[in-house]
N, C-alpha and C positions, 0 to 999 in steps of 0.2 A: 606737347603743344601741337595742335594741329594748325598745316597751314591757310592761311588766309588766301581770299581771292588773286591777292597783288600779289603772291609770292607762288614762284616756280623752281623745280627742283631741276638743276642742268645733271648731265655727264660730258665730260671730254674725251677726244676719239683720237688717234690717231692711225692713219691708215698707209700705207705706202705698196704700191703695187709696182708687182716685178717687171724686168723687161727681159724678154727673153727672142730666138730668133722670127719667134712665130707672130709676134707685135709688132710690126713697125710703125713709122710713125706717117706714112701715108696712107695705109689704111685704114678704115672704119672696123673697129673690133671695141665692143662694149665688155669690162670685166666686172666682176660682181666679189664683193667681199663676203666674208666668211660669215654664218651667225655671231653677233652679241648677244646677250641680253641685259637687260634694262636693270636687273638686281644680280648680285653676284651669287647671293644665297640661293638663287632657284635654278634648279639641275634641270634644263631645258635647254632644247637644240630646234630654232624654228615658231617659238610659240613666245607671246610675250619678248620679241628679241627686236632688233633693227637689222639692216644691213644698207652697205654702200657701192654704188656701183658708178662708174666712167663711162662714158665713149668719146672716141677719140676720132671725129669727123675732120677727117681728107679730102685732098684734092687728085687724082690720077694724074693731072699733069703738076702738081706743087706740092714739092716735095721736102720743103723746110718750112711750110707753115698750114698750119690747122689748129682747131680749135678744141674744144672740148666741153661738154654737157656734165655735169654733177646730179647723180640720182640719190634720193634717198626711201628707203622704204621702212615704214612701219609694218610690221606683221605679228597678225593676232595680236593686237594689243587689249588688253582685258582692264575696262574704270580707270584708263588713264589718257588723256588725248597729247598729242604732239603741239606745243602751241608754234614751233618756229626752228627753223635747225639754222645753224652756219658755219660758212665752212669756210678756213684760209686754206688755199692753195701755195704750197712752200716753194720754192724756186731759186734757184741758182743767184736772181739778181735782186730780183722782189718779190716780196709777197701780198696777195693779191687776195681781201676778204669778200665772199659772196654771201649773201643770204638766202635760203632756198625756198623757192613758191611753192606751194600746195598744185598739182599739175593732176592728179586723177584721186578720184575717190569713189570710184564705181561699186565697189565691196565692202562690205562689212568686215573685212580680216587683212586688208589689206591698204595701206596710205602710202601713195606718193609724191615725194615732190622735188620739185625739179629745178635746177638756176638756169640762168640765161646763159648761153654759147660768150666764151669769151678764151680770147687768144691764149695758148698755152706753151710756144714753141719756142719762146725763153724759161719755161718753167722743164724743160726735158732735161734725164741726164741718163746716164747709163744705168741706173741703180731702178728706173722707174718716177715714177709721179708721187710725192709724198701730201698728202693732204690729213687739216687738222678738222675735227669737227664738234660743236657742243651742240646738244640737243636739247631744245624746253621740254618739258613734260608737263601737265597737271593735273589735279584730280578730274572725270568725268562727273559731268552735275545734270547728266541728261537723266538719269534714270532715279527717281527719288526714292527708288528703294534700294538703292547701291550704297552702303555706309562705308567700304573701303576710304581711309585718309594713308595720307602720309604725314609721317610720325617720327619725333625723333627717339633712336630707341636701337637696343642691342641688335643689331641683324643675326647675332647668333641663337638669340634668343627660341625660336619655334622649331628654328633648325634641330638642336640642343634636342630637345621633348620629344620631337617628333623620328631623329636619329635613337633615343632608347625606347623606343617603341617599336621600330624594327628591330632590334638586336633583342629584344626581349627583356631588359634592363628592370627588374622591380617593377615586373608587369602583374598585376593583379585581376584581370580580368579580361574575356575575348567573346569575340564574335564572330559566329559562324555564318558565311554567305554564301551558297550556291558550292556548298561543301567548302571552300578555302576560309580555315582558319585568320583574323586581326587578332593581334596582342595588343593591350591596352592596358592604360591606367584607372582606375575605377575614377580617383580625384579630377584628372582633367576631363572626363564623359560625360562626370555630375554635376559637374562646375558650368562647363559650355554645354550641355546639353538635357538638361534634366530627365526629359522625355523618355530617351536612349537608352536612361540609365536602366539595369535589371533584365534590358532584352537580352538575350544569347543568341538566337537564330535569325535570320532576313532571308525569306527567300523570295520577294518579288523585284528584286532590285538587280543589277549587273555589277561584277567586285568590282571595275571599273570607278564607276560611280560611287559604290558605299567608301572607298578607299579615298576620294575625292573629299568623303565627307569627314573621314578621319583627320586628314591632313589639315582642314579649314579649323577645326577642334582643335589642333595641337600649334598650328605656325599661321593662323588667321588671315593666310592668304587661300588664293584659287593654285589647285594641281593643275600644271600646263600640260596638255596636249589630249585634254579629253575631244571626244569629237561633239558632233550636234546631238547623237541619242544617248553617249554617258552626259553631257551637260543637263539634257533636261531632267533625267532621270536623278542628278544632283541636284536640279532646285526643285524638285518631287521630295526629296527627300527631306532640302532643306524645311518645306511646309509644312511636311508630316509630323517632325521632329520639333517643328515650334522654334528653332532657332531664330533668335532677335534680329541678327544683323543679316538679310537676306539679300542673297549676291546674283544680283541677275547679268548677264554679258549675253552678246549679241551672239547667236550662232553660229557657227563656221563652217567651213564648206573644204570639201579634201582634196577639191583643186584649187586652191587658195594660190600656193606656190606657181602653180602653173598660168594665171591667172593673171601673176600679178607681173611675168617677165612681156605675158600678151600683151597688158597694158602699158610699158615703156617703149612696146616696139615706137621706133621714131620713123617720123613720114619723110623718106626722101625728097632732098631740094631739087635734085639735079641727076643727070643721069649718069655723071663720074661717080656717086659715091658708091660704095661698095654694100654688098651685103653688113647687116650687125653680125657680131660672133657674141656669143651668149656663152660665156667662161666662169666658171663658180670657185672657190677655191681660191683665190686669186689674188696674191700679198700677203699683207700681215698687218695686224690692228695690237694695238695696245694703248690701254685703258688708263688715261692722265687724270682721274680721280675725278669724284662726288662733290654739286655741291650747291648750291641758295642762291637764288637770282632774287633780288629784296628790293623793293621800289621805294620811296619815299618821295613825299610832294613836299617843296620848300616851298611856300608864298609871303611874299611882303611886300608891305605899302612904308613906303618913306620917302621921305624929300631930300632932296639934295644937301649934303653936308650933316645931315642927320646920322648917329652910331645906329645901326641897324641891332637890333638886341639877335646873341646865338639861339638856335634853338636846342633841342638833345631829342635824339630819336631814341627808343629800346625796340630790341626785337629778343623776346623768349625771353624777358623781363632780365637776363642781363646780359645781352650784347648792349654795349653804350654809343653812340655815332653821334659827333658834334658837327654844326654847319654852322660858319659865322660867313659874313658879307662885310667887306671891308673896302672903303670909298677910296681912289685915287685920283685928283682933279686933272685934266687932259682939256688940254682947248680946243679938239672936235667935239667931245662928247663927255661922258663921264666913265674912266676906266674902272672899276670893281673886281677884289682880289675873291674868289669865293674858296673856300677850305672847307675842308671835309676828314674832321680827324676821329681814329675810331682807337678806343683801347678796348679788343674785344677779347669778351670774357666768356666765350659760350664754347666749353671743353669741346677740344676733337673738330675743331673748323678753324683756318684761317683764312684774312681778308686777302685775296688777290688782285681785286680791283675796281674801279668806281668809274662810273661815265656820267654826264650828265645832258641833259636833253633842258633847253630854255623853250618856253612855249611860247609859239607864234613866232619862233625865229629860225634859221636857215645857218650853218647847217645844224643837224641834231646829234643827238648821240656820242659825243665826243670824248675821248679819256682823257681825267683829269693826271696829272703828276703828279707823281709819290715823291714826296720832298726828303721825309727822312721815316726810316724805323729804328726803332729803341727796344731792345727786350729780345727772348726768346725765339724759336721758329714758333713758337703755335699763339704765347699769347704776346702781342708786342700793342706800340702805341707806333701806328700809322697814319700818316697826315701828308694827302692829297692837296693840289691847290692848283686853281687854275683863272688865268685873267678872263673877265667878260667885258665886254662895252656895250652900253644903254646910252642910245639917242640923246644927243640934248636939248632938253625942252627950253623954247623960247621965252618961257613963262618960267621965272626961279620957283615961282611956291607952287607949281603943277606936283605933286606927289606921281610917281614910281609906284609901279607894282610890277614884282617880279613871278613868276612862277618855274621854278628849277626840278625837271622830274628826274632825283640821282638813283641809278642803278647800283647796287651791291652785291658784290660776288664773293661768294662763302664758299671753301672748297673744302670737304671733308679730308682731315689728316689719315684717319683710317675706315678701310671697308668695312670692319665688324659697327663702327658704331656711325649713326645716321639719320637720315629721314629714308624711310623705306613706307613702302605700300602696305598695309594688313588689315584687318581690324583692331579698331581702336577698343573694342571691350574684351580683348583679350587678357590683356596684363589685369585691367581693374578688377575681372571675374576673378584671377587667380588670386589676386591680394587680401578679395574679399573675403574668400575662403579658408584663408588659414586666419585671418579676423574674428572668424566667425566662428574657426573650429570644424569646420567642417571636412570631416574625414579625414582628421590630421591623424597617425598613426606615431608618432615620438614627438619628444618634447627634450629642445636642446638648455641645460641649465647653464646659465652664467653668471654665475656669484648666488646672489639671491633671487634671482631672476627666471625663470621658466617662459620659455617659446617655442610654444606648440605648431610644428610643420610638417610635412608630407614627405616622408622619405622618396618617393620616388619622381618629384618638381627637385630635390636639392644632388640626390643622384645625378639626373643627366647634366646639369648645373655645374657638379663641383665633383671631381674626380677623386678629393679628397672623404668628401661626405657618402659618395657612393663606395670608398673603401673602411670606413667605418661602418657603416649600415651593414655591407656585406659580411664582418666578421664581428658583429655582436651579435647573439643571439640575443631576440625579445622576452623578457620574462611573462608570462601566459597566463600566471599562476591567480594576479589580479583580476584577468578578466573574468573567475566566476564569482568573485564578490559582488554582489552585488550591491553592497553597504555604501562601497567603495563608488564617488561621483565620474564621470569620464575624464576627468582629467587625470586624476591617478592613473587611472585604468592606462594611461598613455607608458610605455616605458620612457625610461629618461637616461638621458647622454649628456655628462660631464663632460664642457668644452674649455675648463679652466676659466680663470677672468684676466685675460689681459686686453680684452678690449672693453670699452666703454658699451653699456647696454643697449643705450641711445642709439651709437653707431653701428653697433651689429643690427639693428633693429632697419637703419637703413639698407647695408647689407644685405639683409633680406628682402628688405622692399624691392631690390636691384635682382638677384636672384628672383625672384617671382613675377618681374615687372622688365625687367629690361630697363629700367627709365632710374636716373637719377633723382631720390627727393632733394636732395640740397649736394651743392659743393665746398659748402665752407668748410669740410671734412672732410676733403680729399684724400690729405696722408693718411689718414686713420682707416677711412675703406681703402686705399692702396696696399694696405699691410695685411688689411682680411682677405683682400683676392689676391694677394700671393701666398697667405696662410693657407686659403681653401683652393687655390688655382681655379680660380675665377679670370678666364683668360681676357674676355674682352675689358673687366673694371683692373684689370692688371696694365692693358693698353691705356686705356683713360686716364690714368692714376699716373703711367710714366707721359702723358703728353703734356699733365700743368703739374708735375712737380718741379716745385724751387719756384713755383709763381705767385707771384708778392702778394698779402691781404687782398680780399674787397675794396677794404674801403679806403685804402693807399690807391688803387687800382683808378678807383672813382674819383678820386682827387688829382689825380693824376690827370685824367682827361678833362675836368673841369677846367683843370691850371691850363692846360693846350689850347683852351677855346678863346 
């Protein structure tokens, strides 16, 4: 499911910077944390990443109180925009949340932004400054020829393909550039690339770039850290090649880094403060999980003393979220209990929180109360609720209109499974092709059943399938028949029947796709991905096992509303 306008994919941060003799706390010294980056799957240091930085602005003559500025930087970020960061600052007494402005945007590789100076000199201790941070993200929609989505869907998945393709894994076919041999798959070349397929040699390209194009073919994202002459020579390539989904990103520039500590320098108030100290390296970050910022607009018209009817939100056709609005009489005004109960059902995420924003009222954004949970860590029945008051109209039969915009926070249970960045016709090209038969090379039999797939998509996949493949030899002997239709022509591997056809069938969909077709069959694929060590549907499989029916599930939340 790709996401929607309204919906933004967060991460949480946490950061804690050292204190050592060389900090203190009347001077002006700026620290800068370490690279992130934005997916866990992509082996980058600097590219597609964040980072976070302090200064901690003093006085010469006052020396128990100063302030401190919160930076934050986007760098290189490639089809995804930053829509909003925030940041609590942790402290001994209180804790103190900021949201950070957008303060420079001079680059194309580089975004920063910046909060307002606010007191920190109860937030000090010996250990350093600990601060927490979530970041919005969303798709870019500036370039219409950018199809990158975020997707829910194995994060192991391209990695997988694109790791036996270096190791050389059931490689059937390469490519020579500029003398340096690629190994490759013949199935994912001709799948993602038709064009491609049958060349052997490039030589007006840089390996750089052709290597770019390999990787976009196997894990349907962008190879970080090419510069401005392999990027363009990658979307040369991608034109040449006819590839459908064409990835265009802004250029970058190789004093990006240097560029962007220029652009924070801060402008002296006063002639005590000190020089900035520009420190990299500086603490320590760890990463408090992935996860769905989900909006939903509640609006209703009713009168006073009127039952207000619930409504039911879905997201990904089965998360389930209930809102009812329940009247309490008050002789100011009229007090209303609002609830907000979710029994979510959408594997590999749990609810950690809900806010809601009344329009046209003061204040906004407010977190509701978790009343109670029922169930499991990953799938429970959570029910939020929080009092509001609405004006009292002078006129009893005046109608009420409400408008409620509630925030929903989804945090991914685990890294391997998610909404990540790729192309979205990745998985469906792959699925398509063993549909279709195309270049399927064996054919796995289950009872009476034959399904024809690609030894070297189920190799990197399944460690178990890749040690089968390895020690049968293919019988050959068919291939000069020619009487003989292609599918015989296929050798065939006896996998026993003790799973159901149907489900091995999704099985495979998941192997080829990354993406679950159905979960009413949880146990049943949990047993094939521990039979094939299927790691990530192995993780999925222990997060909703022993989780009740559907349609108990759905009754369940109905009964709450």
């Amino acid at each position: 499911m790709l996401l929607k306008s309204n919906e933004l994919v967060f991460r949480d941060y946490q950061w804690t910077t050292h204190s050592d003799d060389r900090v203190l706390p009347n001077n002006n010294v700026q620290v800068v944390s370490p690279f992130f980056s934005l997916d866990n799957s992509a082996e980058n240091e600097g590219h597609d990443s964040f980072r976070f930085a302090i200064r901690l602005v003093g006085n010469s003559s006052i020396f128990d109180k100063f302030q401190t500025v919160v930076y934050f930087y986007a760098h290189q970020l490639e089809n995804i925009e930053v829509k909003s960061v925030e940041c609590l600052v942790v402290g001994k007494t209180a804790n103190q949340t900021i949201r950070l402005q957008t303060k420079f945007q001079e680059t194309q590789v580089v975004q920063v932004m910046k909060s307002d100076e606010f007191l920190t000199y109860d937030h000090l201790s010996d250990k350093g400054i600990s601060l927490k941070f979530r970041v919005y993200v969303t798709n870019t929609n500036n370039n219409i020829r950018s199809h990158l989505r975020f997707e829910l869907r194995d994060a192991r998945f391209g990695q997988e393909l694109w790791s036996a393709a270096q190791k050389g894994q059931m490689t059937d076919c390469e490519f020579v550039v500029n003398n340096q041999i690629f190994l490759a798959h013949r199935v994912v070349v001709a799948v993602r690339c038709p064009a491609l397929d049958n060349i052997q040699r490039i030589n007006d390209c840089n390996v750089e770039s052709f290597k770019a194009l390999l990787y976009f073919l196997y894990t349907g994202c962008l190879l970080p850290g090419m510069n401005a002459v392999d990027r363009q020579q990658f979307n040369d390539l991608v034109n040449r090649f006819q590839i459908k989904t064409v990835v265009q990103s802004n250029n970058q520039t190789d004093d990006g880094l240097t560029r962007l500590f220029l652009a924070i320098q801060p402008k002296l108030k006063s002639r005590d403060q000190l020089a900035v100290e520009i420190r990299e390296n500086h603490g320590k970050i760890s990463e408090a999980g992935r996860g769905l910022c989900l909006h939903f607009d509640y609006i209703r018209t009713f009168r006073s003393g009127e039952t207000v009817a619930p409504e039911v939100f879905r997201f990904d056709r089965k998360g389930f979220f209930g809102v009812t609005l329940i009247e309490n009489q008050h002789k100011n005004g009229h007090n209303y209990q609002l609830t907000f109960s979710s029994f979510h059902l959408v594997g590999g995420f749990k609810l950690i929180g809900v806010t809601y924003d009344i329009v046209g009222s003061s204040p906004s954004c407010i977190n509701m109360t978790k009343i109670f949970e029922v169930g499991g860590d990953d799938e429970t029945l959570k029910v939020f609720r929080e009092g509001i008051s609405l004006p009292k109209h002078s006129d009893c039969n005046s109608p009420y209109k409400i408008h409620v915009i509630l925030t929903v926070y989804l945090a991914e249970m685990d890294e391997c499974w998610g909404y990540r960045l790729h192309d979205p016709r990745l998985p469906a090209q792959f699925w398509s092709s063993t549909q279709r038969g195309d270049l399927t090379d064996v054919q796995l039999r289950l009872g009476r059943h034959l399904f024809p797939v690609h030894r070297a998509i189920l190799s990197a996949r399944s460690s178990v399938f890749a040690a089968v493949f390895k020690n049968i030899e293919c019988d050959d002997s068919c291939n000069n028949n020619e009487q003989v239709n292609a599918d015989e022509r296929l050798s065939i591997i006896d996998i026993g029947e003790d799973l159901d056809p149907d489900v091995f069938e999704d099985f495979l969909v998941f192997i080829y796709t990354g993406r679950l077709r159905t979960t009413e069959n949880m146990a049943e694929l949990w047993a094939a991905a521990n039979k094939y060590d299927v790691k990530t549907l192995e993780r999925i499989g222990e997060s909703v096992k022993g989780r009740p029916k559907m349609e108990e599930m759905c009754l369940t939340l109905m009964s709450s509303l």
